[in-house]
LUMPA-577619 format. One record per residue (C-alpha): residue number from 1; z, x, y. Coordinates in nm, 2 decimals. Example, Ala and Ser with C-alpha at 12.3 -4.5 7.8 and 13.67 -1.06 7.14 Angstrom:
<nodes>
+-----+--------+--------+--------+
: num :     c3 :     c1 :     c2 :
+-----+--------+--------+--------+
:   1 :   0.78 :   1.23 :  -0.45 :
:   2 :   0.71 :   1.37 :  -0.11 :
+-----+--------+--------+--------+
</nodes>
This chain:
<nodes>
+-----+--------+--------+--------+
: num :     c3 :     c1 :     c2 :
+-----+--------+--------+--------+
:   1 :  -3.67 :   4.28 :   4.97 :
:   2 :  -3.54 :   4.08 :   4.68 :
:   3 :  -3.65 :   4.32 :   4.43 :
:   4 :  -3.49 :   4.59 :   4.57 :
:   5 :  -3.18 :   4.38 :   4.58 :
:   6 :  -3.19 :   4.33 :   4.23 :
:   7 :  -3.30 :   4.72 :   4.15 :
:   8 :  -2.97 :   4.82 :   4.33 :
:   9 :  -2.74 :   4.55 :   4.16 :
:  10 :  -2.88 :   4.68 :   3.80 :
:  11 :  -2.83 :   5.05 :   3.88 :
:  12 :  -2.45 :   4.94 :   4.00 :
:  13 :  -2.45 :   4.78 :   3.67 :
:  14 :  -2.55 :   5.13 :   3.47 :
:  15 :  -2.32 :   5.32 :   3.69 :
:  16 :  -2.00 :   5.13 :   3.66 :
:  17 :  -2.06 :   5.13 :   3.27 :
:  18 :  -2.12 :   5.48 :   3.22 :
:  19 :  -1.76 :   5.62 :   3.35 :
:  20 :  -1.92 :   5.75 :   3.69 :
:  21 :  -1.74 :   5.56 :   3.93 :
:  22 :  -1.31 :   5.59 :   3.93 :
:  23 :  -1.14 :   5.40 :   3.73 :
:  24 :  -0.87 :   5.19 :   3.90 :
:  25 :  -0.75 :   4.83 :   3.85 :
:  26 :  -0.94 :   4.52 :   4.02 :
:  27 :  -1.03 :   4.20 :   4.04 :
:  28 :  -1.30 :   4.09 :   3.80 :
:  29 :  -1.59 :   4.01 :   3.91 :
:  30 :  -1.89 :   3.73 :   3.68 :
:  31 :  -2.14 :   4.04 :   3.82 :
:  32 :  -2.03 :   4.36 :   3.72 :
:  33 :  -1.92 :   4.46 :   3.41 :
:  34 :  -1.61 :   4.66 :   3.34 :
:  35 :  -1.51 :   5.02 :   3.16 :
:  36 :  -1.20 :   5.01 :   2.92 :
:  37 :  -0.86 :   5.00 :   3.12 :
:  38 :  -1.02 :   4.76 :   3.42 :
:  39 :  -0.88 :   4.38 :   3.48 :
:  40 :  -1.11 :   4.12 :   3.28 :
:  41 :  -1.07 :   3.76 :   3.21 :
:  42 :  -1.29 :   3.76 :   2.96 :
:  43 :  -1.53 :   3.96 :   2.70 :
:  44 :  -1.81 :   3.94 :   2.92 :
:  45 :  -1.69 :   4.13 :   3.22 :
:  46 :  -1.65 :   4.48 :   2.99 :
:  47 :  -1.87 :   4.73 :   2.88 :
:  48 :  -1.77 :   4.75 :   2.57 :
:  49 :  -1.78 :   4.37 :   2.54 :
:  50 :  -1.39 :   4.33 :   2.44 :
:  51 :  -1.14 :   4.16 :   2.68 :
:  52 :  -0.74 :   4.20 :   2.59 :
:  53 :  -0.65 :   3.86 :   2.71 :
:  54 :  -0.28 :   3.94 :   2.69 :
:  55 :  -0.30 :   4.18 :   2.90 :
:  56 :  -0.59 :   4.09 :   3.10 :
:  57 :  -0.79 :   4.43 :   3.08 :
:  58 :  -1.10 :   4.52 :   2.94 :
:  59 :  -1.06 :   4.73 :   2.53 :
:  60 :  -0.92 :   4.64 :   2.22 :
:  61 :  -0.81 :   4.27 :   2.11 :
:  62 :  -0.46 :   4.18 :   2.06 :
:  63 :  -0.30 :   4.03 :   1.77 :
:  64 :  -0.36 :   3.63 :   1.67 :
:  65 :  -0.69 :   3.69 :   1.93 :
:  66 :  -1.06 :   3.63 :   1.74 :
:  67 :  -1.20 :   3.95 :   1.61 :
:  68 :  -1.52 :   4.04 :   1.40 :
:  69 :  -1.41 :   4.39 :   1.27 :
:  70 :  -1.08 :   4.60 :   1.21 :
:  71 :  -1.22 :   4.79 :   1.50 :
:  72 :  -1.24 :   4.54 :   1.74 :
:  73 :  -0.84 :   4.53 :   1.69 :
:  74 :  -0.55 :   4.72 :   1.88 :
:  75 :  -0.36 :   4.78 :   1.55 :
:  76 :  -0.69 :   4.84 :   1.38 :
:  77 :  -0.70 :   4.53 :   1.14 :
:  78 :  -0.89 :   4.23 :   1.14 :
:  79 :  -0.82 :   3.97 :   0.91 :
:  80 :  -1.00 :   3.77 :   0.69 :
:  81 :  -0.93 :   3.48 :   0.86 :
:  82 :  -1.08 :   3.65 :   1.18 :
:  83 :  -0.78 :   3.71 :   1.38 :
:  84 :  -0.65 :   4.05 :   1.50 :
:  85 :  -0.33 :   4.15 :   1.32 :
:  86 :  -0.09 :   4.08 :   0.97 :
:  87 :  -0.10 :   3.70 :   0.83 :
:  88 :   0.26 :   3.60 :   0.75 :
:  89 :   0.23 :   3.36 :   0.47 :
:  90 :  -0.11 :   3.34 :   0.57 :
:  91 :  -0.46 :   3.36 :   0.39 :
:  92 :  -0.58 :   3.72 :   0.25 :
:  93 :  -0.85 :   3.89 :   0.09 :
:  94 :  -0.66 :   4.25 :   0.05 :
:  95 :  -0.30 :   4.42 :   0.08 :
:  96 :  -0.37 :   4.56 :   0.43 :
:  97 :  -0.39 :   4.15 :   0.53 :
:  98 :   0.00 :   4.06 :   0.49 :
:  99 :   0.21 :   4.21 :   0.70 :
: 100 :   0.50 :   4.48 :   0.63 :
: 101 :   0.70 :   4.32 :   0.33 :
: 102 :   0.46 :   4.15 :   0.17 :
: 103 :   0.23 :   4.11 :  -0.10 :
: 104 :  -0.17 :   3.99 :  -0.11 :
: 105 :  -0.12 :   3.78 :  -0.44 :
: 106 :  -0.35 :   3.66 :  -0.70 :
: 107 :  -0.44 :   3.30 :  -0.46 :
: 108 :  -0.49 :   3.45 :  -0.16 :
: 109 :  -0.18 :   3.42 :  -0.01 :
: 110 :   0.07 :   3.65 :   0.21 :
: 111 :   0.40 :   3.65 :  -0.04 :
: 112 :   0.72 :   3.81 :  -0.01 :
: 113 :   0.81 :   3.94 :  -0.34 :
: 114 :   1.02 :   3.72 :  -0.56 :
: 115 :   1.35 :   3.81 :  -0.69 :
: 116 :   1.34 :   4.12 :  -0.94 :
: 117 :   0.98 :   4.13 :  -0.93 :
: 118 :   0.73 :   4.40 :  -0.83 :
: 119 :   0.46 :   4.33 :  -0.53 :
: 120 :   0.12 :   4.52 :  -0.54 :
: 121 :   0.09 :   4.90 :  -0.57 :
: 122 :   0.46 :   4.91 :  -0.71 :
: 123 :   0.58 :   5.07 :  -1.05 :
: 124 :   0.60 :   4.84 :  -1.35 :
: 125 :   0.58 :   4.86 :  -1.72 :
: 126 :   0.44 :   4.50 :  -1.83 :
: 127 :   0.25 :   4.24 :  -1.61 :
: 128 :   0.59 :   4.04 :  -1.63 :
: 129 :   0.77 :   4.33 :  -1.39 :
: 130 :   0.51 :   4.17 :  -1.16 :
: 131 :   0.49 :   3.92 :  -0.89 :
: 132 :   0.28 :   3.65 :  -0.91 :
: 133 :  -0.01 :   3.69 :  -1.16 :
: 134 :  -0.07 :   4.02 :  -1.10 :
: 135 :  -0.15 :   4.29 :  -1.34 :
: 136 :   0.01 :   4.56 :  -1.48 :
: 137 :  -0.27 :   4.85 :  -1.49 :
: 138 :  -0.19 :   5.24 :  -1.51 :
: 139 :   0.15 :   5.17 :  -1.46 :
: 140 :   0.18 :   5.00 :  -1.07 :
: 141 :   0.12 :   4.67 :  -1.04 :
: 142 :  -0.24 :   4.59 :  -0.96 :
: 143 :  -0.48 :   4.23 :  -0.83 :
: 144 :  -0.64 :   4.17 :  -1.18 :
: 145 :  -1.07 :   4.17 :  -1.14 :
: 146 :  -1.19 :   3.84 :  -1.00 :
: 147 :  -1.41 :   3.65 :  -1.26 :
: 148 :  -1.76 :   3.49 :  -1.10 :
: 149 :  -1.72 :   3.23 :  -0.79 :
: 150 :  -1.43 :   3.39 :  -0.74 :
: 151 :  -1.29 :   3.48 :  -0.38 :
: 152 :  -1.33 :   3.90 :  -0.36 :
: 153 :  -1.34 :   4.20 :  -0.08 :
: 154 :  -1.53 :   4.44 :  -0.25 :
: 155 :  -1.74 :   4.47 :  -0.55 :
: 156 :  -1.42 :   4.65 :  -0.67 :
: 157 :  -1.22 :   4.33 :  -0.70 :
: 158 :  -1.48 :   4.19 :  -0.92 :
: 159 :  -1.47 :   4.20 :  -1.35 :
: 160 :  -1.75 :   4.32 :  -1.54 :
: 161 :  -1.92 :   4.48 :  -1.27 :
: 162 :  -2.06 :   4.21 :  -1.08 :
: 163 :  -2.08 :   4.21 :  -0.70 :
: 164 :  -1.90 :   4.06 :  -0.43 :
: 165 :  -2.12 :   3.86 :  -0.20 :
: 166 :  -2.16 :   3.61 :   0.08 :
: 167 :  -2.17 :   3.23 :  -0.07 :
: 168 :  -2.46 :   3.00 :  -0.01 :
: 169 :  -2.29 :   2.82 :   0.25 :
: 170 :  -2.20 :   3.17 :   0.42 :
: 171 :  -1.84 :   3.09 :   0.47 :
: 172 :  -1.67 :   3.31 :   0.21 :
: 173 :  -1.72 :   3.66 :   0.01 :
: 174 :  -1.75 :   3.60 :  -0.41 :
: 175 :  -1.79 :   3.70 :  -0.69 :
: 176 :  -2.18 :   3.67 :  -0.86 :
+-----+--------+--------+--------+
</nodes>
């Protein structure tokens, strides 16, 4: 009798995860776990394993909520400091970090551009038309290559053709 208890709770399980029963709004429940758009209190209660605590229904994350990957994220980015959403004045590994205004400069921090000079990506003519340490490369203002132990994204951000990995301690990506 118990197994077949347990054999009709796990095939509720597969059914409510697969889109086969309607979707409509309901209470959570620690048992059964929950398609995209259904109430959820938290991660574990959805099929796709993400909660959106602000608005208490299971998909993506909401901004200054934990995330892993840009995915994970309503607006599609996940920061390097592992929150969902733009850092103002916060840390950054890349442009796409800082939010709408402002500049990844060359110590990892959200900027707005100072007076007269040029954030990332802008036109410029010598490294002094632009902000903060950064280069002047091509003719737009550019994040000049990381030397080694240095903090990097990508193997891009990195002089000499070295790579950009995990440090020892696993806590932060740079250059080797």
């Amino acid at each position: 009798m118990a197994t077949r208890g347990l054999f009709l709770v796990v095939i509720w399980l597969l059914v409510s995860c697969s889109g086969w029963v309607q979707k409509r709004p309901r209470p959570p429940s620690p048992m059964l776990r929950q398609d995209d758009g259904y109430a959820c209190e938290d991660a574990s209660q959805c099929c796709s394993g993400r909660c959106n605590k602000q608005h208490g229904t299971c998909g993506c994350i909401a901004d200054r909520e934990s995330c892993l990957v840009d995915s994970d994220c309503c607006g599609g980015l996940c920061g390097a400091w592992g929150l969902c959403g733009c850092a103002p004045g916060g840390f950054c590994l890349r442009q796409v970090d800082c939010c709408e205004g402002l500049y990844c400069d060359y110590d990892n921090r959200c900027e707005r551009p100072g007076r007269g000079c040029r954030p990332l990506g802008e036109p410029c003519a010598t490294a002094a038309d632009c902000c903060n340490s950064l280069a002047c490369e091509g003719g737009s203002c550019t994040v000049p290559c990381m030397p080694a132990g240095e903090l990097c994204y990508d193997a891009a951000d990195c002089c000499d053709g070295r790579s950009c990995g995990l440090r020892t301690d696993g806590e932060q990506y740079v250059c080797a």
